[in-house]
N, C-alpha and C positions, 0 to 999 in steps of 0.2 A: 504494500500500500504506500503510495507518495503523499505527502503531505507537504500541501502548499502552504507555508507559514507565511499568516498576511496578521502577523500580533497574533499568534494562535493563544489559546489560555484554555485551561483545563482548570477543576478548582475541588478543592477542600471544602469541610468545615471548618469553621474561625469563629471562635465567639465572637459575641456582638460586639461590634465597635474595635475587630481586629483585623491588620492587616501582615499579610506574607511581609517577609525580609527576603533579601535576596536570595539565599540561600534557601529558603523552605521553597519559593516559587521555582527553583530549576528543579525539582521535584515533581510539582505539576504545569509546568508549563514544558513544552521543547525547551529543551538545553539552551539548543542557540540562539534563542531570542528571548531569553528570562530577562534579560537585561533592560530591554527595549521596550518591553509593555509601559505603559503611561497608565494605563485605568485598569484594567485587570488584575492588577495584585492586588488591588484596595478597593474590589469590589466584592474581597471574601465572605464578611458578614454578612451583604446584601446577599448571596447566593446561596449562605448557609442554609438561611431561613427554607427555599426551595430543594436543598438536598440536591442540588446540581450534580450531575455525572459529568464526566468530561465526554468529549463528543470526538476529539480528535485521534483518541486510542482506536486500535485495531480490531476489538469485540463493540467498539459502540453502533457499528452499521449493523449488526448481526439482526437479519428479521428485518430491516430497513433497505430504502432504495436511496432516500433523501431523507435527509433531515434536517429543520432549521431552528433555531431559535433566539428568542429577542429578552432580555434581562435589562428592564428599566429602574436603576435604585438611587437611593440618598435625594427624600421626598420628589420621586417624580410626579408630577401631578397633583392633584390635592390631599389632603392629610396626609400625607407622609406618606403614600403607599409605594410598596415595592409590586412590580409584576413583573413574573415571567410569563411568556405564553410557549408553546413548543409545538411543532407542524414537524407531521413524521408521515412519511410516503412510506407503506410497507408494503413488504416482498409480496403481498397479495394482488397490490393495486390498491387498496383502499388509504384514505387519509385519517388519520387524527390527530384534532387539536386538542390540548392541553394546557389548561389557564391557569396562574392563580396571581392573587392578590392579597398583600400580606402588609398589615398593617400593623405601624412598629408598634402602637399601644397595648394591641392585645392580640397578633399575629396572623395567621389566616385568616379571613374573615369570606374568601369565596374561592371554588374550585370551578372549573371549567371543564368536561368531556365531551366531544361530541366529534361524531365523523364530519368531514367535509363533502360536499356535492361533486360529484366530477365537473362540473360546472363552476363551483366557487374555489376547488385547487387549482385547475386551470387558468382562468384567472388571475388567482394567486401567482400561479409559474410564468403567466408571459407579464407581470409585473419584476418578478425577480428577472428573468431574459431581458427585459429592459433598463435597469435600473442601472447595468455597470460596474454593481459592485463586487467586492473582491477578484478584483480584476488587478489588481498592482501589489507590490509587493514594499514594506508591508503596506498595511491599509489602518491610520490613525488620523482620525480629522482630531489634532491637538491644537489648541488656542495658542499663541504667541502667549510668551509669559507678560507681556506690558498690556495685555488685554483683558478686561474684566468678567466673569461671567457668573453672573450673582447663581446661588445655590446647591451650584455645585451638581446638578444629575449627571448622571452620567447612564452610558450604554452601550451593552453588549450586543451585535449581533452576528450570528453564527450562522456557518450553512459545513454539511457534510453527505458528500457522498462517496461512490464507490473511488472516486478520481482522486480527490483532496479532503481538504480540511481548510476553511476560511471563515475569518474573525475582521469585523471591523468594530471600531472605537470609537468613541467622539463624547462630549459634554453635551446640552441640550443646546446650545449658541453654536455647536462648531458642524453638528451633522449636515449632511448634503441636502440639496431636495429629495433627489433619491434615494435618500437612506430615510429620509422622514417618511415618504408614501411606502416603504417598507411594513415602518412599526406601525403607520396608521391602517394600514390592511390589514395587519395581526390582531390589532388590535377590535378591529371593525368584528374579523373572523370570529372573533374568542366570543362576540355578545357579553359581555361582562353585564351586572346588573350595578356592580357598584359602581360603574363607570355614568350611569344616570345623572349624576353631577359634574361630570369632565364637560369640555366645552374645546373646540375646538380652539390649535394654537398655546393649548394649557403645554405642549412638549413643548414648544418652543421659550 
């Protein structure tokens, strides 16, 4: 299996409010880019919460065709919530999305299951075909440091298939257009209920 390392990151649990050192992240990151991540090592608490698997190991396709996922934390959105949502193409043909939303006062507070339509993965896929991401190497929309960006979100997204392993990066100020109509598809797909108070532009 090749792995195309675009900031790849694989993750642990970390208590709340901890992040990797260099040393513990060449552990779970690729060796040779532990160095170079900007947001992934100090989004370990955020992922703890959802029990993250890494995705760039060699048993994580196993039963999959594709798989992607999008990790929004350190209050993204209103109250503080963190969410991941996770879009898995399996060996079957079928899709399923997997939600949750976990809110730091009192944790999970909603799960998400549900197949997808061949009609709304589709869609889904010729948005990612479009989109151009993980297409370079690595792939980090980092801020200049003389530039401000109140709050601090950050995020994850991930895509895996039988070819690679690809991760892009960014703050909520620094992601692409196309990396926005990414997490706002995911988002869309997942139907959250607690998202009934989000309002468009709240990522940004």
């Amino acid at each position: 299996m090749r792995v195309k390392v675009l900031l790849a990151a694989t993750f642990i649990v970390a208590a709340p409010g901890q992040s990797l050192a260099l040393d513990e992240a060449v552990r779970v990151l690729p060796e040779a880019i532990a160095s170079q991540t900007e947001y992934a090592r100090h989004m370990t608490s955020g992922l703890a919460h959802f029990g993250s698997e890494p995705l760039w190991t060699e048993g994580a396709l196993e039963g999959f065709a594709r798989r992607y996922r999008v990790t929004l934390t350190a209050t993204s959105f209103i109250r503080g919530d963190d969410v991941q949502i996770r879009i898995d193409e399996q060996s079957d043909g079928s899709t399923l999305l997997v939600g949750k939303v976990y809110r730091n006062t009192v944790g999970i507070v909603e799960e998400v299951e549900r197949r997808l339509t061949p009609e709304e993965y589709a869609d889904f896929s010729a948005l990612i075909d479009r989109s151009g991401l993980w297409s370079r190497l690595p792939e980090s929309w980092v801020r200049p440091h003389d530039v401000y960006c109140a709050h601090g979100r950050e995020v994850l997204l991930e895509r895996r298939d039988a070819s690679d392993y690809g991760l892009s990066e960014a703050e909520h100020c620094t992601t692409p257009a196309a990396m926005d109509a990414v997490i706002f598809k995911m988002l869309d797909l997942a139907q959250f209920t607690s998202r009934s108070g989000w309002m468009p532009g709240m990522w940004q």
